[in-house]
C-alpha positions as CSV (number, residue, x, y, z in Angstrom):
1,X,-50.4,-3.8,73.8
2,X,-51.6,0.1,73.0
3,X,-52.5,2.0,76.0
4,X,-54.1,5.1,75.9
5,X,-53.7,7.8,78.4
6,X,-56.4,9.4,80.0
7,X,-58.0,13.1,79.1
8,X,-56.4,14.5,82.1
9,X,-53.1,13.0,81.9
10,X,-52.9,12.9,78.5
11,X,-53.9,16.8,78.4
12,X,-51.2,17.6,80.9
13,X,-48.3,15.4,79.6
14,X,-48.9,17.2,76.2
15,X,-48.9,20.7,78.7
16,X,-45.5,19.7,80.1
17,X,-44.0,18.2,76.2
18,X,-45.4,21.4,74.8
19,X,-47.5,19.6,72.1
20,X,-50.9,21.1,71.6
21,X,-53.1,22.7,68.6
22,X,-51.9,25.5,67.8
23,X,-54.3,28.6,69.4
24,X,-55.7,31.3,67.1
25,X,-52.3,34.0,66.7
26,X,-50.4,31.4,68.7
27,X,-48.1,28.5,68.1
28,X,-46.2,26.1,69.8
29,X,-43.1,23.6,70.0
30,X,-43.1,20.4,69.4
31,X,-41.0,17.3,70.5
32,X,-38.6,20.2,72.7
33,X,-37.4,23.6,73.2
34,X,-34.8,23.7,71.8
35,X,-35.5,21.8,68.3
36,X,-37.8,24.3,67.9
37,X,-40.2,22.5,65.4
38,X,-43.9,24.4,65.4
39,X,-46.7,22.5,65.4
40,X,-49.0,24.3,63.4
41,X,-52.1,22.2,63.0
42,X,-53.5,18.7,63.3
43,X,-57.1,18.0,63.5
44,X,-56.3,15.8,67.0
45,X,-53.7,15.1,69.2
46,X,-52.8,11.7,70.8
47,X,-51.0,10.2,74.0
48,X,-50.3,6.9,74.7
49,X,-48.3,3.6,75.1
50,X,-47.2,0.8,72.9
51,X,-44.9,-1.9,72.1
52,X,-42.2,0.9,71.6
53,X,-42.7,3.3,74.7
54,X,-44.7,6.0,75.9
55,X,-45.4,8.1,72.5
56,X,-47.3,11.6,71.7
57,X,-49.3,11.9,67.9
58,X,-50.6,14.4,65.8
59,X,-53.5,13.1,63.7
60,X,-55.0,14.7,60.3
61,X,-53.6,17.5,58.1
62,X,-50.3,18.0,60.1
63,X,-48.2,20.9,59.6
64,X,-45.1,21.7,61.2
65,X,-42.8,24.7,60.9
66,X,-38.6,24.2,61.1
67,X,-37.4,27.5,60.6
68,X,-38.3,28.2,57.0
69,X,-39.3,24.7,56.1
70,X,-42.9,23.9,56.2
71,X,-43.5,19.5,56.6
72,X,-46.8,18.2,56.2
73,X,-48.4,14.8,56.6
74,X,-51.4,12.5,58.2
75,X,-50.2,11.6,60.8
76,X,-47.0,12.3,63.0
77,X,-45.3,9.7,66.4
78,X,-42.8,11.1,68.5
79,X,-41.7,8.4,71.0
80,X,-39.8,9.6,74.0
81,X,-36.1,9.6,74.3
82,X,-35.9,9.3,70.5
83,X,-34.4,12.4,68.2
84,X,-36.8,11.3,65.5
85,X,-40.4,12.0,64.5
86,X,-42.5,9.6,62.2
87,X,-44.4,10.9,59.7
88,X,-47.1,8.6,57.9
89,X,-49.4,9.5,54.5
90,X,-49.0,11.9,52.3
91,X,-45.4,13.4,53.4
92,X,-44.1,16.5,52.1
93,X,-41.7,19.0,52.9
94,X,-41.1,22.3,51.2
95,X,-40.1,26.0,51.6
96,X,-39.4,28.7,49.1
97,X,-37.8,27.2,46.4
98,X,-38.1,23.5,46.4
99,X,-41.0,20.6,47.1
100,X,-40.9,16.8,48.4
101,X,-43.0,14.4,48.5
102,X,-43.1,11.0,49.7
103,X,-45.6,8.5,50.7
104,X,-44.0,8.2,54.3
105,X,-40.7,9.6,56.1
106,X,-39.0,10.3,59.1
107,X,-37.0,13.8,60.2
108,X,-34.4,13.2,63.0
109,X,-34.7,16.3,64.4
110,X,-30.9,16.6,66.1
111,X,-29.8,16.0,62.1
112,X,-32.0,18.3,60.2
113,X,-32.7,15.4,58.0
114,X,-36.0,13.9,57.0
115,X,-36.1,10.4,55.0
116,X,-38.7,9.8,52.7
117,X,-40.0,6.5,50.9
118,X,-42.2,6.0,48.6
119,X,-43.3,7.4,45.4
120,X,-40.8,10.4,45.9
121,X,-41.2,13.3,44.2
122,X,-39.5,16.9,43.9
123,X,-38.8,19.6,41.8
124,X,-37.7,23.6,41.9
125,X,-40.7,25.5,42.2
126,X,-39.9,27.5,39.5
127,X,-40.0,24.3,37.2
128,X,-36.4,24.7,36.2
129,X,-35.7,20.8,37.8
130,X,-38.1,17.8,38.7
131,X,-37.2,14.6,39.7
132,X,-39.0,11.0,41.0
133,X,-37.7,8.4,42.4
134,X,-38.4,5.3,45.0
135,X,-36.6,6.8,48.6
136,X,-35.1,10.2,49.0
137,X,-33.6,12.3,51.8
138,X,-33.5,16.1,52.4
139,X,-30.4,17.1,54.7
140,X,-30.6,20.7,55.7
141,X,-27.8,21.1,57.4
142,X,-25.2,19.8,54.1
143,X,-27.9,21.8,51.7
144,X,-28.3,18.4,49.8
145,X,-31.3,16.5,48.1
146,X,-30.8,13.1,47.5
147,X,-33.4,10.6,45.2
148,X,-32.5,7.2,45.1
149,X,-33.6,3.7,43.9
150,X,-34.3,4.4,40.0
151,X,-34.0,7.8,40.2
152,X,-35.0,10.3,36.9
153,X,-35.2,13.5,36.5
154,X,-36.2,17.0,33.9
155,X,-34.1,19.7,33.5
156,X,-36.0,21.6,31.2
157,X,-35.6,19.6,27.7
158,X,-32.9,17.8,29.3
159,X,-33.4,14.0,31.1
160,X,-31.3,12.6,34.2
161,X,-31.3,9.3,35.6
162,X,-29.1,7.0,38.2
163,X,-29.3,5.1,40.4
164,X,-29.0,8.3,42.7
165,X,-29.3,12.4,41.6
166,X,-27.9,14.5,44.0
167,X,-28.3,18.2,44.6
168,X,-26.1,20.7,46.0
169,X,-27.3,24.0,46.9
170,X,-25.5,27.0,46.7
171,X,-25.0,28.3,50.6
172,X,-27.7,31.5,51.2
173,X,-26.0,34.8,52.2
174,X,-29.1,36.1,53.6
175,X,-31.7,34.6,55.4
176,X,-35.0,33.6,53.3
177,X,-33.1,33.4,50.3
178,X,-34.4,31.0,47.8
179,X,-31.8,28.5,47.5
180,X,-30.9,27.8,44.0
181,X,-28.7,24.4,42.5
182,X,-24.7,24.9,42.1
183,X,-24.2,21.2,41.4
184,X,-26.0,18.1,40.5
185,X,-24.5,14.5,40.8
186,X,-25.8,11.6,39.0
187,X,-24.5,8.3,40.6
188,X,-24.5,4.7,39.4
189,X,-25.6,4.2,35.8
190,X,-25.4,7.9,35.3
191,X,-27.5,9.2,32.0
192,X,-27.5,12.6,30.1
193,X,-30.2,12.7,27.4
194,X,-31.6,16.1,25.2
195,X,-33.3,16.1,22.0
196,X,-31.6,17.8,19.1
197,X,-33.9,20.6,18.2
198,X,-32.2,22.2,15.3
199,X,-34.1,19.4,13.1
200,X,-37.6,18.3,14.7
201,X,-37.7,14.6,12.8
202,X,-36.8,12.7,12.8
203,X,-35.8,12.6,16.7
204,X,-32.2,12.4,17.6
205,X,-31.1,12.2,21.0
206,X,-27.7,13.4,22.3
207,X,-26.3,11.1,25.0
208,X,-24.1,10.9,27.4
209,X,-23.5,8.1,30.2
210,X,-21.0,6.8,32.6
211,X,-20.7,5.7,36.0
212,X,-21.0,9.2,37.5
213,X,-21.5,12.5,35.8
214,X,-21.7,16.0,37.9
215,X,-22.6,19.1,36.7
216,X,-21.9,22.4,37.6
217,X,-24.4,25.1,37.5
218,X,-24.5,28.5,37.5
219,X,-26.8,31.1,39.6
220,X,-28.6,31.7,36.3
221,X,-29.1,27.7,36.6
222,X,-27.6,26.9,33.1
223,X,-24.6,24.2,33.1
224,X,-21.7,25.6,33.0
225,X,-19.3,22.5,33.3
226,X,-20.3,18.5,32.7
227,X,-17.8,16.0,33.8
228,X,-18.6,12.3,32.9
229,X,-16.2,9.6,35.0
230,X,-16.1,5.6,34.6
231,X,-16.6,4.1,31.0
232,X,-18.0,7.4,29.7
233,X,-19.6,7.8,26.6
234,X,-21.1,10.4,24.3
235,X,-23.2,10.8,21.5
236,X,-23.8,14.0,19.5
237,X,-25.8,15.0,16.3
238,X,-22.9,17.2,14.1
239,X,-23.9,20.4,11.9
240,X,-21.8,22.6,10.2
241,X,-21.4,26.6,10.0
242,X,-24.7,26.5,7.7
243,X,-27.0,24.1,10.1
244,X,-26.7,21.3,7.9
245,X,-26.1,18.4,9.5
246,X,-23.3,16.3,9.3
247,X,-22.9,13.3,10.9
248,X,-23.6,11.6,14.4
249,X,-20.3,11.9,16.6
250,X,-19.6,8.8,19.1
251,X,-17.0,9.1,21.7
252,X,-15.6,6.7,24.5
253,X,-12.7,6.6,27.2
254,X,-12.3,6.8,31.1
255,X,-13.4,10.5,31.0
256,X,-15.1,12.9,29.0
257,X,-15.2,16.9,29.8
258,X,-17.1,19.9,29.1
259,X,-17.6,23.2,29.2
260,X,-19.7,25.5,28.1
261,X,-20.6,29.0,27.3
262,X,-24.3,30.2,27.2
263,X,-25.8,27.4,28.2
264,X,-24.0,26.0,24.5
265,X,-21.3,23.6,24.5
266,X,-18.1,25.3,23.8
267,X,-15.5,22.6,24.7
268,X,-15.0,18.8,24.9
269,X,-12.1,16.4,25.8
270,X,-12.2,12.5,26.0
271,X,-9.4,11.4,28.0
272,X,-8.3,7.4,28.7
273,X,-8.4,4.9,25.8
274,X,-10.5,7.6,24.0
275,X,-12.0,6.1,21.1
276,X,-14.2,7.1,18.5
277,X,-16.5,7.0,15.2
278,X,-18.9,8.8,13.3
279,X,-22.4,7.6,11.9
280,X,-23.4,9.5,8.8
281,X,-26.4,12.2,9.1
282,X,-28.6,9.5,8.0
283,X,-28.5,7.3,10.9
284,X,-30.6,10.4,12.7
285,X,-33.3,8.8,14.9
286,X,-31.9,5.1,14.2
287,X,-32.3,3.4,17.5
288,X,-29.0,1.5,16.7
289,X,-27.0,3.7,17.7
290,X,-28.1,5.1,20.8
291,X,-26.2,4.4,23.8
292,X,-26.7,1.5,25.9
293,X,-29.5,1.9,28.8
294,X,-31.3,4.9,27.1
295,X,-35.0,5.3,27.6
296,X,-36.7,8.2,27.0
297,X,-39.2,9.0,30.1
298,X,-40.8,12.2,29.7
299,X,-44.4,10.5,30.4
300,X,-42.9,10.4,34.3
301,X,-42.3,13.3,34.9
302,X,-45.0,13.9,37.5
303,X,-45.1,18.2,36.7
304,X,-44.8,17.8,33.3
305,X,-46.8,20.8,31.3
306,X,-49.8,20.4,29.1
307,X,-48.6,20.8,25.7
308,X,-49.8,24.6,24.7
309,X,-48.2,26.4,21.8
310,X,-47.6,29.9,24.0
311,X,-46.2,27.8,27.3
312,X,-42.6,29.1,27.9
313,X,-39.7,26.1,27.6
314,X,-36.6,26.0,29.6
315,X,-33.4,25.7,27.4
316,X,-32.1,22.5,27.1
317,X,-28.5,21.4,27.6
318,X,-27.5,21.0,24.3
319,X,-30.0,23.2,22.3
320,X,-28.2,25.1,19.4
321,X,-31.1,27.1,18.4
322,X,-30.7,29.5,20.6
């Protein structure tokens, strides 16, 4: 059974918990003292009793402050004696840098980490990474982003997908310092895809899958280093000193490396029952011969640019034209 507190008690209970509207020039804490989350605004505030315990809400546009994170949402429960706060309808969580968005979540406030379910969404704000998937978890404390349950993701020209992509990011040295990506892991069915765009049709993919890949990147957030692990395979579109293309490279074995150098591919071993053949240049755009699992699924991608002639276009990881 719900029970509803009374006006008077309810007004004092939320006195002592230090939950309230936010005054004009003011703002308060919320849940306690010392998790120091800031209640910012909701349209009401609620006190009551169920099935659970005694529990305090925040109902309609809720936004709470967490240092520099900003989390927004319908509705918010906060049940005594529980490090957690429930967040219902249109979740999001965001700061400088990066956006969330989920359909529902929950942040345990003694973790710094807020779950999220449901048509999960994120990206860089600068548009340099964007990535859905079905659950998701920021952790604030480990600097890591994690989408899960048929997880995909844009990298400029470049596509991601797993069954999880996680994001590392590099450790701030001063405080309100956009956080930028050092390392991106790719879990579970792990797939690399880019279009070749030294010849525009028809369209060839290059490829790369495995059970994980991780990718280092650098503060200028080009890869710098891709490591594929666990039946990895790679597929490549070959040109020679004049452009002209060549053949269609496949490689296989337990590991595949590389590096690169301007955001170009400079080096690449294949290590463990490395195998290997080549497709002629014909074969370009034959779906054949693409690896098993791709899919190409640019029409996701939930920030995906209007096509305009003038609209800048991150490099992709294997572009050559540049």
């Amino acid at each position: 059974m719900k029970r509803l507190f009374s006006p008077i008690l309810l007004a004092a209970g939320l006195t002592l918990l230090q939950l309230a509207l936010t005054p004009p020039g003011g703002q308060n804490t919320l849940h306690a003292e010392n998790s120091k989350i800031i209640l910012r605004h909701a349209d009401m505030i609620e006190g009551g009793e169920d099935a659970v315990g005694p529990y305090r809400a925040a109902i309609g546009n809720v936004e709470m402050l967490k240092g520099e994170l900003t989390m927004t949402c319908r509705r918010t429960t906060d049940y005594d004696g529980q490090n957690r706060i429930i967040m219902n309808g249109d979740v999001s969580i965001s700061d400088g840098s990066m956006e969330v968005f989920g359909d529902d979540g929950v942040f345990y406030t003694d973790r710094e980490v807020l779950e999220l379910s449901g048509n999960v969404r994120g990206r860089m704000k600068d548009n340099s990474l964007a990535v859905r998937s079905k659950k998701g978890m920021f952790n604030n404390d480990e600097s890591q982003l994690w989408f899960y349950n048929d997880a995909v993701g844009w990298k400029g020209k470049d596509q991601v997908s797993g069954e999880i992509i996680l994001l590392h990011f590099r450790k701030s040295e001063k405080k309100g310092e956009k956080r930028t990506i050092d390392e991106m892991q790719l879990h579970g069915n792990a797939f690399y895809a880019s279009p070749d765009t030294l010849i525009q049709s028809p369209v060839g993919y290059d490829q790369m899958s495995g059970k994980k890949i991780v990718a280092l990147i650098g503060e200028n957030s080009r890869i710098e280093g891709l490591t594929v692990t666990g039946q990895a395979e790679s597929l490549f579109h070959l040109y020679d000193e004049n452009s002209k293309p060549t053949g269609i490279n496949y490689s296989s074995g337990d590991r595949i490396r590389m590096i690169f150098r301007e955001g170009r591919m400079h080096t690449m071993k294949v290590t463990g029952n490395a195998e290997g053949t080549e497709y002629p240049a014909s074969f370009r755009g034959e779906e054949s011969i693409n690896l098993p699992k791709f899919a190409w699924r640019a029409a996701e991608n939930p920030w995906a640019p209007p096509e305009k002639k003038d609209a800048p276009v991150f490099e992709g990881l294997f572009d050559r034209d540049k």
